[in-house]
Backbone as CSV, one residue per row, in Angstrom:
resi,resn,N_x,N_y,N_z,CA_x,CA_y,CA_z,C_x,C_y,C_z
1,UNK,-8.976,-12.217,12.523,-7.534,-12.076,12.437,-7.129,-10.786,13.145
2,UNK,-6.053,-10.772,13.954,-5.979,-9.569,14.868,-3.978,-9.889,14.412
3,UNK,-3.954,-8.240,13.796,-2.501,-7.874,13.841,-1.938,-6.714,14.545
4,UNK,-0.942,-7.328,15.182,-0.416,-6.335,16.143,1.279,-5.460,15.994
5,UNK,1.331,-4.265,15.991,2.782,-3.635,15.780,3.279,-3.305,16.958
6,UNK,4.541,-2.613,17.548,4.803,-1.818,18.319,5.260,-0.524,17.456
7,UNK,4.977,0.961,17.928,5.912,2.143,16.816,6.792,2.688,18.279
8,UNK,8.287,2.720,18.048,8.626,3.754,19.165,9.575,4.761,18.006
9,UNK,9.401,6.003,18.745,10.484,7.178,18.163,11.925,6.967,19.042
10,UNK,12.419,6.988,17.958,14.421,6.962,18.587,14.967,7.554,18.720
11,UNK,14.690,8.697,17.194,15.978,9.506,17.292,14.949,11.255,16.501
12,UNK,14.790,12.379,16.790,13.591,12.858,16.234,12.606,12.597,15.640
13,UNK,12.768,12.388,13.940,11.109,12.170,13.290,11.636,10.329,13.474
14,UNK,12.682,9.597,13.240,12.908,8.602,13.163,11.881,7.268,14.312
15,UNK,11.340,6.228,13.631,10.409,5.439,14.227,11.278,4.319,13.877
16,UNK,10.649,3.387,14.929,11.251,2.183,15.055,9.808,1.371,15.160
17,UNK,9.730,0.340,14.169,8.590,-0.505,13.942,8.725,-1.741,14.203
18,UNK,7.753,-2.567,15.160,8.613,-4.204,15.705,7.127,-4.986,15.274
19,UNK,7.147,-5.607,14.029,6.284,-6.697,13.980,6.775,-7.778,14.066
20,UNK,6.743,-8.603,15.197,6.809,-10.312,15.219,8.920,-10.107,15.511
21,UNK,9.480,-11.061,14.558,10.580,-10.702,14.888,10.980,-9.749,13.861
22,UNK,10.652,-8.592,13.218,10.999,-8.303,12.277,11.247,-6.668,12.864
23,UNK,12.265,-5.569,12.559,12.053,-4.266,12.910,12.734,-3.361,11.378
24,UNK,11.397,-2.594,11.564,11.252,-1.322,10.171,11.699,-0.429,10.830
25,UNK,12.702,0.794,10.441,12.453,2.047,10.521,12.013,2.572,9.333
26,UNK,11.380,3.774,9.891,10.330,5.157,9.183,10.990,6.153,9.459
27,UNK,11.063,7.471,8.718,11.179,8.793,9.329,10.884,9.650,7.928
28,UNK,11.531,10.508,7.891,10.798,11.744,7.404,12.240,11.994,6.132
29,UNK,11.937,12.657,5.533,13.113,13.424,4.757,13.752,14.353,5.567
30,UNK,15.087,14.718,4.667,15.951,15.613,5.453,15.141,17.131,5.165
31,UNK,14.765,17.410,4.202,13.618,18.802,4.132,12.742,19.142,4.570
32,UNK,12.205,18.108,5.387,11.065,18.525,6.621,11.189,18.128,7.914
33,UNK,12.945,18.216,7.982,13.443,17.942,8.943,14.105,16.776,9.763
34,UNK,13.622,15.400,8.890,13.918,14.125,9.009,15.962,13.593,9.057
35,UNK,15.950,12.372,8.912,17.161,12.001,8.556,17.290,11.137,7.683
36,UNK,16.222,10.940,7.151,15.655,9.962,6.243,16.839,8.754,6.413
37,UNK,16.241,7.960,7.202,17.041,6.959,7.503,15.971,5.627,7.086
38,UNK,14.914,5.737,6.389,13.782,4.908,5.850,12.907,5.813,5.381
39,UNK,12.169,4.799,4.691,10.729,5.400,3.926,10.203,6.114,5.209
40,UNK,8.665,7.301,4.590,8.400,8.036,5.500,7.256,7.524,5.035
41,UNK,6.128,7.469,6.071,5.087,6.676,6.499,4.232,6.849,5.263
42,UNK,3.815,7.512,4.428,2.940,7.236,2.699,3.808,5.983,2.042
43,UNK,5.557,6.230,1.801,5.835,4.929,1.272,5.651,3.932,1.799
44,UNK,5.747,3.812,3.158,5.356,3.125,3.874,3.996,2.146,3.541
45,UNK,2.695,2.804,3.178,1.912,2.649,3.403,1.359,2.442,2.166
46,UNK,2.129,2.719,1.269,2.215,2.329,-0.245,3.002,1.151,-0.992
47,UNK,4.112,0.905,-0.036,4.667,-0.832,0.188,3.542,-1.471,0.396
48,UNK,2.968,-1.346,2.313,2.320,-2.224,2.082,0.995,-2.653,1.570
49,UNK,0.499,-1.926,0.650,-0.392,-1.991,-0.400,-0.093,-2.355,-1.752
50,UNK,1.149,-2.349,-1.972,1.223,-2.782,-3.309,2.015,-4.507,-3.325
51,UNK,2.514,-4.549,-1.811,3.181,-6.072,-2.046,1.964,-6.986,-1.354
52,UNK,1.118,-6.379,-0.558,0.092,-7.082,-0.474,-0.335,-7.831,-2.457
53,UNK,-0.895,-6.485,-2.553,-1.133,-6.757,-4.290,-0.465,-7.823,-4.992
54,UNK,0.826,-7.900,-4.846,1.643,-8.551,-5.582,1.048,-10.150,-5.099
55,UNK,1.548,-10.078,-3.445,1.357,-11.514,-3.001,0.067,-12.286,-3.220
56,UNK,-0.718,-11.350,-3.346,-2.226,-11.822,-3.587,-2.650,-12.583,-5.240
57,UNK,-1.553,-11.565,-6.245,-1.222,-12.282,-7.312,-0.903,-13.528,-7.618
58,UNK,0.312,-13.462,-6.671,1.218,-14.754,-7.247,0.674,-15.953,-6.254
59,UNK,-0.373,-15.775,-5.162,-1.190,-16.714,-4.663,-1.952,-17.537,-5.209
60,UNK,-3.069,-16.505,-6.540,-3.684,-16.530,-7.075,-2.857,-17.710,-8.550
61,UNK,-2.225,-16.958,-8.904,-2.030,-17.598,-10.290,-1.219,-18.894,-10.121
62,UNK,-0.437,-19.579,-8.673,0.269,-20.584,-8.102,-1.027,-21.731,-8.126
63,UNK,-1.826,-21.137,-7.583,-3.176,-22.031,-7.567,-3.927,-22.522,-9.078
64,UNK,-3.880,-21.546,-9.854,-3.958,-21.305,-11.169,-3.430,-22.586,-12.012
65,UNK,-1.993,-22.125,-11.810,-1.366,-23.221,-12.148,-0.865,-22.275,-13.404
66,UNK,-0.789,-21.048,-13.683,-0.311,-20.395,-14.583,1.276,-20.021,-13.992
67,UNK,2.226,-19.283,-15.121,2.974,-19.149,-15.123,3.343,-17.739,-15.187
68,UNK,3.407,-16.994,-14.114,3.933,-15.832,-13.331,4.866,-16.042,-13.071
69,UNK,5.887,-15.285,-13.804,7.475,-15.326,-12.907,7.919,-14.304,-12.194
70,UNK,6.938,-13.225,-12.367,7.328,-12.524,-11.185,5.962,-10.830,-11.020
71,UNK,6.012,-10.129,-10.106,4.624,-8.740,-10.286,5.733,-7.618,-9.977
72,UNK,5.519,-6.163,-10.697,6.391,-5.013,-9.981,4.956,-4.416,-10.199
73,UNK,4.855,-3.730,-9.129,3.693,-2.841,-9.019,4.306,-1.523,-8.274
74,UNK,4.203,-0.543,-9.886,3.932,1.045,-8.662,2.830,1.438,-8.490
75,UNK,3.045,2.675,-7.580,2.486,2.997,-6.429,2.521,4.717,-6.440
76,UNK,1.612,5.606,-6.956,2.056,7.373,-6.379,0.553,7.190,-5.330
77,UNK,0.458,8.319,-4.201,-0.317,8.906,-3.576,-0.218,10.354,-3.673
78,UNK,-1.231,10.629,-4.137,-1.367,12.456,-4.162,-2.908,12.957,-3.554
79,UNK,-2.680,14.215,-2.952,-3.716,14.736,-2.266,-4.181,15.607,-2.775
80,UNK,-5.556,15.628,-3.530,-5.936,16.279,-4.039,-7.014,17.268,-3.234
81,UNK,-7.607,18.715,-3.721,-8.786,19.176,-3.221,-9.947,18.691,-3.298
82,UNK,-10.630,18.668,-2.273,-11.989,17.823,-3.028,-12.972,18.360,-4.160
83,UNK,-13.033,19.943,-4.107,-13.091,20.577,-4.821,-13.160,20.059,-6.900
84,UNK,-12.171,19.504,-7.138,-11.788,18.593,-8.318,-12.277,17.495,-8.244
85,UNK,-12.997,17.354,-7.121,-13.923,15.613,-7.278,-15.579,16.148,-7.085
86,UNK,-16.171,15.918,-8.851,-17.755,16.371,-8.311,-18.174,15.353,-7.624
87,UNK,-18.226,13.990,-7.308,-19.051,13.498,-6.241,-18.550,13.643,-4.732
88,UNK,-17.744,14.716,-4.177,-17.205,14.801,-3.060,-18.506,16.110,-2.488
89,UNK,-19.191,15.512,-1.213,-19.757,16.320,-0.770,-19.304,17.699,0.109
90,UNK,-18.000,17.578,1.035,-17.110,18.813,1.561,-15.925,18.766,0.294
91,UNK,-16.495,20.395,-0.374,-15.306,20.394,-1.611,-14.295,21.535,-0.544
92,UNK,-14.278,21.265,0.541,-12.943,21.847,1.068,-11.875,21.008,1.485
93,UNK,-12.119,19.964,1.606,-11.484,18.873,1.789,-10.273,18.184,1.110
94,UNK,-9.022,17.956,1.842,-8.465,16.587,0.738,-8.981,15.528,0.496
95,UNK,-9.089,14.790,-0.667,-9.053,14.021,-1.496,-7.990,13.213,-1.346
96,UNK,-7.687,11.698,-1.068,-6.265,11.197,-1.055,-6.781,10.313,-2.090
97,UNK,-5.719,9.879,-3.304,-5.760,8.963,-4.168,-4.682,8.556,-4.216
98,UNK,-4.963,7.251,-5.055,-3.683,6.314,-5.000,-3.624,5.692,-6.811
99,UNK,-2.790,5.964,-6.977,-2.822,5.272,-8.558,-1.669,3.706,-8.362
100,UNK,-1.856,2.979,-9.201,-1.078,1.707,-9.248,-1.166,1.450,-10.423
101,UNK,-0.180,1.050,-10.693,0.278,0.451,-12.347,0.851,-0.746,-11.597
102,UNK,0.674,-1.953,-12.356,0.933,-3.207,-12.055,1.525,-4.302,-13.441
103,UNK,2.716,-4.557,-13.429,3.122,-5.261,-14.412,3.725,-6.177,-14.457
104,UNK,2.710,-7.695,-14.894,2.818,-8.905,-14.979,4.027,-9.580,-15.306
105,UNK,4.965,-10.206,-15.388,6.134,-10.883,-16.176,5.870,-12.166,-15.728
106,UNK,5.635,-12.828,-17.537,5.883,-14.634,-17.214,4.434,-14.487,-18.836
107,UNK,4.581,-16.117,-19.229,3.851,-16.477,-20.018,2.859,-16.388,-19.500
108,UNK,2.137,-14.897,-19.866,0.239,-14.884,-19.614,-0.465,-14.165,-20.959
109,UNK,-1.700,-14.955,-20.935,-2.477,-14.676,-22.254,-3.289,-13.303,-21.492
110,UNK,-3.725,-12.532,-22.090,-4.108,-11.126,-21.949,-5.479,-11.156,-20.893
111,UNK,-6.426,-12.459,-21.302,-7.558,-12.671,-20.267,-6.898,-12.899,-19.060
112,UNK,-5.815,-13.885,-18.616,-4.801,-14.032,-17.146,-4.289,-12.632,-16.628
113,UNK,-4.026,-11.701,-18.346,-3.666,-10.822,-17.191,-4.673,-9.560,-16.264
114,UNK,-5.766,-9.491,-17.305,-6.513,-9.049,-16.665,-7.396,-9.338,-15.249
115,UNK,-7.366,-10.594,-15.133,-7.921,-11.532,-13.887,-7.164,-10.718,-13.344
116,UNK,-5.698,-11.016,-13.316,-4.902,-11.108,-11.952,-4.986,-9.593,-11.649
117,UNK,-5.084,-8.478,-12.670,-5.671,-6.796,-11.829,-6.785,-6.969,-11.329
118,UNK,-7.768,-7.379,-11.397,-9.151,-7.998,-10.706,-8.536,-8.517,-9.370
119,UNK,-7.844,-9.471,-9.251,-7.678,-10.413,-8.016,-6.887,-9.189,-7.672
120,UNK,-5.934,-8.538,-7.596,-5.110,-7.734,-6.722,-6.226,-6.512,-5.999
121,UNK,-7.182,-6.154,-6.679,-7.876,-5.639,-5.676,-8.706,-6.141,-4.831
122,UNK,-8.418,-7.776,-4.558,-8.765,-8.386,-3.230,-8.271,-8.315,-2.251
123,UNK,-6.769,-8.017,-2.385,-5.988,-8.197,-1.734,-6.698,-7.376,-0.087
124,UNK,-6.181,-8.069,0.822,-6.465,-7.402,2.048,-5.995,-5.946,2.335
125,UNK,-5.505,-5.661,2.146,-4.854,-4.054,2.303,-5.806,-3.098,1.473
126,UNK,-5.913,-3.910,0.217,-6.637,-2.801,-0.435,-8.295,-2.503,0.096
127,UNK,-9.045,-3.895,0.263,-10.281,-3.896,0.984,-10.449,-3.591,2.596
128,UNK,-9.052,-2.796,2.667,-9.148,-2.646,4.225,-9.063,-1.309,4.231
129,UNK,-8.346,-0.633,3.106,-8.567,0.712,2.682,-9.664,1.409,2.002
130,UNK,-10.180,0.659,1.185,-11.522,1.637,0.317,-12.700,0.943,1.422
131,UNK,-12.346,0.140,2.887,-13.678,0.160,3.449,-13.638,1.169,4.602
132,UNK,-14.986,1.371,4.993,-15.026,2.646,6.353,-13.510,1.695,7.986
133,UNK,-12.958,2.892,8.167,-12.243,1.870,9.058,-12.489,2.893,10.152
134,UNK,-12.491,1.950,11.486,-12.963,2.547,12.740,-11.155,2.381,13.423
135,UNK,-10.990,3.567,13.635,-9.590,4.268,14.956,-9.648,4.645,15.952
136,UNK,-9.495,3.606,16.925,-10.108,4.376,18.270,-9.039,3.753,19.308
137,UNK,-8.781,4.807,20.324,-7.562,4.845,21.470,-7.524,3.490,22.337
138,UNK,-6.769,2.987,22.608,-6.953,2.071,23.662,-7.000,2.559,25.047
């Protein structure tokens, strides 16, 4: 599977994002100079990790045949020192973590709901993040 974006800058920190027919803007807050005219690229990137999540849910439990009426999943990212993580070998380092709280709505018995936090960390976004990913220039 090969997905493709365009990013152009418009207007200072402001980005213009073109997947398929669809266009996102990104930019920055007004305190680090932005115009915040959209999310700035962590929410960004924390959308699409958590509606991945969601969709991967309600994939899951449609097939199921259970009754999900709907997923809200938050989302913080904080950067920690590595320092505060003993299995981090450079403790000079950031640390990026991501916490998610995820909450089910619809008739589910407590084993459904636990599955479906299981199945959301299938989701593609998330196994595309906790695996090694290779970035390299065209």
């Amino acid at each position: 599977m090969t997905t493709t974006v365009t990013v152009r800058s418009t207007n200072r920190y402001q980005q213009e994002i073109i997947a398929g027919d669809h266009i996102v803007f990104v930019d920055e807050p007004i305190d680090v100079g932005g115009d915040d005219t959209g999310p700035n690229p962590y929410e960004l990137l924390l959308g699409a990790l958590g509606s991945c999540k969601s969709i991967t849910c309600i994939m899951y439990a449609q097939r199921k045949g259970w009754d999900l009426q709907g997923v809200e999943v938050d989302l913080t990212h904080t950067k920690d020192y590595a320092h505060d993580c003993e299995t981090c070998v450079d403790q000079d380092v950031k640390l990026d973590r991501i916490k998610v709280k995820i909450v089910f709505k619809g008739n589910l018995d407590d084993d459904q709901r636990a599955r479906l936090k299981e199945i959301s960390k299938r989701c593609p976004i998330h196994q595309t993040l906790i695996n090694k990913i290779d970035i390299s220039d065209a």
